[in-house]
BAPAVEX-579754 format. One line per field, with one value per residue (C-alpha): residue in three letters; x, y, z. Coordinates in steps of 0.5 Angstrom, whole numbers. Example, Ala and Ser with C-alpha at 12.3 -4.5 7.8 and 13.67 -1.06 7.14 Angstrom:
<recs>
residu = [Ala; Ser]
X = [25; 27]
Y = [-9; -2]
Z = [16; 14]
</recs>
This chain:
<recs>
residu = [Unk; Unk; Unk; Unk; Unk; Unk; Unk; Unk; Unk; Unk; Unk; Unk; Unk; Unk; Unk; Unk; Unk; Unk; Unk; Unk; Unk; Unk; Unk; Unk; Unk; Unk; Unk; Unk; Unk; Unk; Unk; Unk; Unk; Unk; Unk; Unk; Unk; Unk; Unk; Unk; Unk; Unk; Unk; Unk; Unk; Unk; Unk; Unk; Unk; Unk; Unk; Unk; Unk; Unk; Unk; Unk; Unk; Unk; Unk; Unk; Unk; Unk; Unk; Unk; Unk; Unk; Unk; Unk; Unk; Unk; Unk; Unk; Unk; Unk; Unk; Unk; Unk; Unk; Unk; Unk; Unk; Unk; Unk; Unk; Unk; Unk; Unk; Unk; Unk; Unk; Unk; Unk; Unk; Unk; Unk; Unk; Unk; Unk; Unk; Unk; Unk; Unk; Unk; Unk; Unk; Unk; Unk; Unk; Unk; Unk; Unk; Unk; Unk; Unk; Unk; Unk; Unk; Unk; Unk; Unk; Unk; Unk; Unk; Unk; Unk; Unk; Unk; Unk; Unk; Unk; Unk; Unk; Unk; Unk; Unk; Unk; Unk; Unk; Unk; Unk; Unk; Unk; Unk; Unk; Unk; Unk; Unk; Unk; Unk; Unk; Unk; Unk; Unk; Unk; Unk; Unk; Unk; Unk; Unk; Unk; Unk; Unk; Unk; Unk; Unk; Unk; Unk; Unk; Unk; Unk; Unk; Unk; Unk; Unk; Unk; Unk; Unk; Unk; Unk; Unk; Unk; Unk; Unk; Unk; Unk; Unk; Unk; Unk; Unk; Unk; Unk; Unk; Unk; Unk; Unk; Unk; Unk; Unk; Unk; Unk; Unk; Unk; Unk; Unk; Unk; Unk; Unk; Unk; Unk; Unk; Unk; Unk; Unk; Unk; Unk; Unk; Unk; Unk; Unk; Unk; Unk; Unk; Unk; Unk; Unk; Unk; Unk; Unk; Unk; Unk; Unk; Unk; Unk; Unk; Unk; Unk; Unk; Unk; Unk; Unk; Unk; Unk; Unk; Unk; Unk; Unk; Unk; Unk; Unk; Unk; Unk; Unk; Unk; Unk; Unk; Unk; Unk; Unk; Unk; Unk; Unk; Unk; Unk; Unk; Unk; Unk; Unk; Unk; Unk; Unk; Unk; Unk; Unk; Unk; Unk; Unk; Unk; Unk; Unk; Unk; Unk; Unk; Unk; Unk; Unk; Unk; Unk; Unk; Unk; Unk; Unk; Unk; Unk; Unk; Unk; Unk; Unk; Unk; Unk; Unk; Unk; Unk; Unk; Unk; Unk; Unk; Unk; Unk; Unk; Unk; Unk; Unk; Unk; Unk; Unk; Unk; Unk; Unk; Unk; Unk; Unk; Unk; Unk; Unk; Unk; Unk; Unk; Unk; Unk; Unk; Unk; Unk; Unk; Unk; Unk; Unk; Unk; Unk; Unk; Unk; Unk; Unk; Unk; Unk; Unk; Unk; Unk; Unk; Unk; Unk; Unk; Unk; Unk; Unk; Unk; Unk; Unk; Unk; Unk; Unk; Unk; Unk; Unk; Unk; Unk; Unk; Unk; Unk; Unk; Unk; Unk; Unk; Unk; Unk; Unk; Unk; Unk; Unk; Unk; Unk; Unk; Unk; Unk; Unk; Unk; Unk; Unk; Unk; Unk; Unk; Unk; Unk; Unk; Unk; Unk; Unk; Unk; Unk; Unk; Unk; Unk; Unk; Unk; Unk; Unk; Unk; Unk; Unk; Unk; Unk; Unk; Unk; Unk; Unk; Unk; Unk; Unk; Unk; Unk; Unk; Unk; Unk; Unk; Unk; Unk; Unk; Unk; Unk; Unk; Unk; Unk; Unk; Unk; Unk; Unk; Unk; Unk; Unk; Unk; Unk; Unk]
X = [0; 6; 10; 17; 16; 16; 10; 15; 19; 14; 12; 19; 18; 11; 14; 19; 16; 10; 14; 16; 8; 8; 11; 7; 5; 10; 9; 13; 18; 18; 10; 7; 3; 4; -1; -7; -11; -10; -5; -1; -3; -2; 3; 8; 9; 4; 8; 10; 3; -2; -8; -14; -16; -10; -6; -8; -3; 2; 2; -3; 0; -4; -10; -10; -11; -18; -23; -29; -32; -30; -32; -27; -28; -22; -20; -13; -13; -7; -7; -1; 2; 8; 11; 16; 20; 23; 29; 29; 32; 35; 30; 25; 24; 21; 15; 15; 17; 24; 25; 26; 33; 36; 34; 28; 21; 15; 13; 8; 3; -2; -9; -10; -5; -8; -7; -12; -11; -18; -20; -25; -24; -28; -25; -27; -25; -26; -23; -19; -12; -15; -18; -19; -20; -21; -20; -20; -15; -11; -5; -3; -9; -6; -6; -4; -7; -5; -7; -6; -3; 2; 10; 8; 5; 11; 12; 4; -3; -7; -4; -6; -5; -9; -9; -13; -12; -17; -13; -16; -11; -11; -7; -6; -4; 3; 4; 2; 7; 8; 3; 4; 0; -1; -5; -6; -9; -10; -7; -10; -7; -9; -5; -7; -3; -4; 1; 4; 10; 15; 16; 24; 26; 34; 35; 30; 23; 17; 13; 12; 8; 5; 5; 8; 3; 2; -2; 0; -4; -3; -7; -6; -7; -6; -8; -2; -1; 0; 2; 5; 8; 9; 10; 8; 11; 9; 16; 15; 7; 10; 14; 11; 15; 12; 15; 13; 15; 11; 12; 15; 9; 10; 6; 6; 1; -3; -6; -7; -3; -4; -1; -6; -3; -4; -8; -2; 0; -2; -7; -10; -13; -10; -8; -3; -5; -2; -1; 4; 6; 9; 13; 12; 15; 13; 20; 20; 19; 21; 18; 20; 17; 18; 12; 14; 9; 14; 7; 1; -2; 5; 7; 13; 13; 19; 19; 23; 21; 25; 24; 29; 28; 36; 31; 28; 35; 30; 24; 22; 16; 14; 9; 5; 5; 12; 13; 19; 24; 22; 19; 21; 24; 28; 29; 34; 32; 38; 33; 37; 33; 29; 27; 23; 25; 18; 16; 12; 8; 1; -2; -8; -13; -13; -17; -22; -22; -21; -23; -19; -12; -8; -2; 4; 9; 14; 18; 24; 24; 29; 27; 29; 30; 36; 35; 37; 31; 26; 20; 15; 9; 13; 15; 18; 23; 26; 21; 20; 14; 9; 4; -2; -8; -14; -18; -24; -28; -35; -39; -37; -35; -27; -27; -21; -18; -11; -7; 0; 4; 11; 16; 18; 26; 26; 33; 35; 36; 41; 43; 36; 36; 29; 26; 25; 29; 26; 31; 27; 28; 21; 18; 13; 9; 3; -2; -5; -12; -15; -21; -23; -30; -29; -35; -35; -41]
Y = [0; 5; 3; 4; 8; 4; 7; 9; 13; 18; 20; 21; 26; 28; 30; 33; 38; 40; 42; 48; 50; 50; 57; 61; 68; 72; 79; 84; 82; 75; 71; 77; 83; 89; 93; 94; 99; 107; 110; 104; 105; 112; 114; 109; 109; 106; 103; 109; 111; 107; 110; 105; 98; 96; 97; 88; 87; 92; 94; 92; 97; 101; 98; 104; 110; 106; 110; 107; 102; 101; 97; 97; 94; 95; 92; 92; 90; 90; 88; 86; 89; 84; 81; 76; 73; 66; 63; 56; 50; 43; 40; 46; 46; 39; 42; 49; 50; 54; 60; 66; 69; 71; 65; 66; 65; 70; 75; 72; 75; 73; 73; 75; 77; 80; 80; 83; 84; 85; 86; 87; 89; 91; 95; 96; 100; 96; 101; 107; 102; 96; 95; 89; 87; 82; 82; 78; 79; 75; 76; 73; 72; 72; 68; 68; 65; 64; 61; 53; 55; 60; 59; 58; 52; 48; 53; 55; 55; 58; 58; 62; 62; 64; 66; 68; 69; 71; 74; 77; 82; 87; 93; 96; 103; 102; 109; 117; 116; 107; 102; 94; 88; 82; 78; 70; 67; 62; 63; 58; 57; 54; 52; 51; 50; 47; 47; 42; 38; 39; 31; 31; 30; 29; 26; 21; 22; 22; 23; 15; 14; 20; 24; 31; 35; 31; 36; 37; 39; 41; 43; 43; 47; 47; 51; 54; 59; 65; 70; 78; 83; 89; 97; 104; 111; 117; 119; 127; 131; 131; 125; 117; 111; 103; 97; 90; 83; 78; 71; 64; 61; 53; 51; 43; 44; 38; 36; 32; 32; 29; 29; 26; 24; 28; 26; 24; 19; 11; 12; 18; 21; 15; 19; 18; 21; 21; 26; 31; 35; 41; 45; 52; 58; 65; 68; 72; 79; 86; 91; 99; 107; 113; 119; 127; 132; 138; 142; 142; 141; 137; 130; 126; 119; 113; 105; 100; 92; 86; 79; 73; 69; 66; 61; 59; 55; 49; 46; 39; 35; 28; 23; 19; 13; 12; 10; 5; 11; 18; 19; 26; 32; 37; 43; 49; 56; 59; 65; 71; 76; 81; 88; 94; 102; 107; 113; 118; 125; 127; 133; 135; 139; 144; 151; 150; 143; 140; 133; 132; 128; 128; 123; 121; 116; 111; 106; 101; 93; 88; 82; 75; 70; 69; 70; 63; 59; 64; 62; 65; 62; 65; 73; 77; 82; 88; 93; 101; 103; 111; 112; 117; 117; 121; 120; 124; 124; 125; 125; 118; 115; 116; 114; 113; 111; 110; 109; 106; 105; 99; 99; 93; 91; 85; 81; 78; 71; 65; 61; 57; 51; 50; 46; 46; 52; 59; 64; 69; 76; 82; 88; 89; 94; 94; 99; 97; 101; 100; 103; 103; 105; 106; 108; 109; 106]
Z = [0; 2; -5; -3; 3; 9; 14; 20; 14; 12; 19; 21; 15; 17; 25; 21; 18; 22; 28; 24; 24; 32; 33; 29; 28; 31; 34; 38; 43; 39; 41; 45; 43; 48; 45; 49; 51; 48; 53; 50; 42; 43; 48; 48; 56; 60; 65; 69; 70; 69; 69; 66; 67; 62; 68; 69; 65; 63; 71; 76; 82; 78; 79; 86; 80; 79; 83; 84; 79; 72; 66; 60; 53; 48; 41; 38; 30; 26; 18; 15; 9; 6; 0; -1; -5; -5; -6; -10; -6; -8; -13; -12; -18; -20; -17; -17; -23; -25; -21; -25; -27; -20; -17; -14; -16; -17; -11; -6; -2; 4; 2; 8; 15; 21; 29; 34; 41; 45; 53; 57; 65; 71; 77; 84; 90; 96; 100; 100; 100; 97; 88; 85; 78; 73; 66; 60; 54; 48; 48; 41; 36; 29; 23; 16; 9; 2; -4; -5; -11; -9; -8; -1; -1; 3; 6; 10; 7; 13; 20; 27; 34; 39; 46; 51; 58; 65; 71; 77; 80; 86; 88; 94; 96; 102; 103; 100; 94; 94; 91; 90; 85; 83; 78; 78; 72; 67; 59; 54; 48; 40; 34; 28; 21; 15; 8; 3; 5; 0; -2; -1; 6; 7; 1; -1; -6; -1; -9; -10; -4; -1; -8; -10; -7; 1; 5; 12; 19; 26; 31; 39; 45; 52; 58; 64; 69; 69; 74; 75; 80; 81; 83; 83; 86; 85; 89; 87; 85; 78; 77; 77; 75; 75; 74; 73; 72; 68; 69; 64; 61; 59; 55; 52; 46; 44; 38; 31; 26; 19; 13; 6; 0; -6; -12; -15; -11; -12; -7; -7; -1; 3; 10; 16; 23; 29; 35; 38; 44; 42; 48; 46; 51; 53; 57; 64; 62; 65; 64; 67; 65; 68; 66; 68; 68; 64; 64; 68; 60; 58; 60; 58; 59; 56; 59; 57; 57; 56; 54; 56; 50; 50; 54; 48; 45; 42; 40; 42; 39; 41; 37; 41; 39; 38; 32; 30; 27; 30; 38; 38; 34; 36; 32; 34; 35; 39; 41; 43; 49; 47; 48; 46; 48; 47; 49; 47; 50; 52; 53; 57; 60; 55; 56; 50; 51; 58; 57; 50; 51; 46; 45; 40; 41; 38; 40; 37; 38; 37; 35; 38; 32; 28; 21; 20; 24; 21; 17; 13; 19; 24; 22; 28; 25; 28; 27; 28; 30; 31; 35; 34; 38; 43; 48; 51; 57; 57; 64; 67; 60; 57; 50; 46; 39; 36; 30; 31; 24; 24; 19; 19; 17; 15; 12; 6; 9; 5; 11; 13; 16; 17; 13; 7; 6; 8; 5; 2; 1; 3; 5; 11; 15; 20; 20; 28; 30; 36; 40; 48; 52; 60; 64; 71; 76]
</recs>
């Protein structure tokens, strides 16, 4: 039934390939998506004072500026502009066809590329020293799709991850000028990917037994804790600064995988299915802002966040069952650590308007992946990034709105080891909008 290719063999190149789709989507700071809330989206310094319910993740010490009972609602968008190109690779050509003059095939572009990050939180004050929160947030939901007939089918046909997390927070005032938080919560992760696996794996033909155009999918998901700590001061009336550390989150996610023969195969729409549990890693992170009010109106803000992705040195996927070949597949990531530095400026209370805050930013993100072991499911680039935004209150509602732009500064890469080989060279951009509702009970 399975021609020259032994079962066993071609699940061994079946694990092979779909451990490369488990790490998929890749945004700010490597996996996550610091974006949330409009103070965030427009200023780029929330840290050093947190003065809205996103403080649940960006810095709940800040929860004490929540007076009162607070319901917030606010939704992040990014839609990705890139195209590529994609440099042929050893007997690409079989089923590709010839790649153009310079050796690489025809510019490429997603159907569709998108990444969202929405919240919701209520806050309440329980005392003149003690506010709790609870909220709801997706710190990574993107995707991307391409044609099934595009140059990028070895590479993705769709894929997204998702990641959802629930935390109940508490901020609690020690002092006139010193307050402390924490978070506890549950982070709920899910995978999906689907392409064609290239039918040449480490030198022998798939082709005569799965067909040359064999589709792969993985799916997975697993749920783990989560948890947060952190301060803020208000050391001078003109001066605050905040500070936070986000703890590692390991994830083993869990799920399907398979690959259908093509239609060109002896049995055509034959498949093999099996299981695979896929470690996927969210580092410590660190983050740091200080805010100064330079003019009653005028207020400066800068912050700096770190991610120690140097933790992040592998990929480890194991098949269940254990197959007579392959159980498991280690796949090198040499992550390196990560960092952002952003900061920006808000001006406030106006004569002509004094619930209109205006707000400007930008920052600058250093990407933690090494050219070597990027893949086209996997985009995470060093980035520059323009924040512009408004807020406006009104009674007991604060209404808000913000446009952030990414340029992205994407590498030329020739030393792929993934496979198949993912040298390429693109352009990309990020246009992120973002919305908020706040209304005090």
């Amino acid at each position: 039934m399975f021609g020259a290719m032994s079962r066993p063999s071609l699940l061994s190149a079946l694990v092979a390939a779909g451990v490369a789709l488990s790490a998929t989507n890749a945004e700010a700071g490597g996996f996550g998506i610091p974006e949330y809330g409009v103070r965030r989206t427009s200023m780029a310094a929330v840290v050093g004072r947190p003065d809205e319910p996103t403080c649940l993740f960006h810095n709940p010490a800040g929860l004490t500026l929540q007076k009162g009972w607070r319901v917030y609602v606010s939704g992040t968008g990014g839609l990705i502009q890139t195209e590529f190109r994609i440099l042929a690779w050893d007997e690409s050509d079989r089923f590709l066809g010839p790649p153009e003059a310079d050796g690489y095939y025809p510019t490429v572009k997603p159907k569709r590329a998108y990444g969202a990050a929405p919240m919701i939180a209520v806050t309440g004050q329980i005392n003149d020293k003690l506010v709790l929160g609870l909220g709801m947030y997706v710190g990574n939901a993107a995707g991307a799709n391409f044609d099934r007939e595009s140059y990028a089918r070895y590479h993705l046909i769709d894929g997204y991850i998702v990641a959802p997390q629930a935390v109940l927070g508490a901020g609690y005032q020690v002092n006139d000028w010193l307050s402390v938080g924490a978070t506890a919560g549950l982070l709920y992760m899910k995978l999906h990917g689907r392409r064609e696996l290239f039918p040449v794996f480490m030198g022998t033909d798939l082709s005569p037994t799965a067909g040359t155009r064999p589709l792969l999918e993985l799916e997975g998901s697993d749920i783990a804790p989560a948890w947060s700590a952190a301060v803020f001061g208000r050391p001078h009336p003109k001066v605050t600064f905040g500070a936070t550390v986000l703890s590692r989150i390991d994830a083993e996610l869990e799920g399907p995988v398979s690959v259908t023969f093509s239609d060109d195969a002896p049995q055509p729409g034959d498949s093999l299915q099996g299981r695979h549990r896929t470690n996927f890693l969210i580092p410590w992170s660190f983050l740091a802002g200080v805010n100064v009010d330079v003019h009653p109106n005028i207020e400066i803000g800068s912050e700096f966040r770190y991610w120690m992705y140097r933790e992040y040195d592998e990929q480890l996927s194991k098949l269940n069952p254990r197959f007579l070949i392959i159980s498991e597949l280690r796949t090198q990531k040499n992550f390196k650590d990560s960092w952002q530095i952003s900061g920006g400026a808000r001006v406030h209370d106006l004569a002509g308007a004094p619930g209109l805050e205006l707000m400007m930013g930008t920052h600058y993100d250093k990407t933690p992946a090494p050219p070597e072991t990027l893949t086209l499911d996997q985009p995470t680039f060093d980035h520059i990034g323009l924040h512009s935004g408004v807020r406006y209150s009104v009674g007991r509602y604060r209404l808000g709105a913000s446009y952030v732009h990414y340029w992205y500064d994407v590498p030329q890469v020739s030393n792929s080891i993934t496979f198949p080989p993912a040298n390429f060279k693109a352009q990309a951009a990020n246009n992120i909008l973002a919305l908020s509702v706040e209304a005090q009970l």
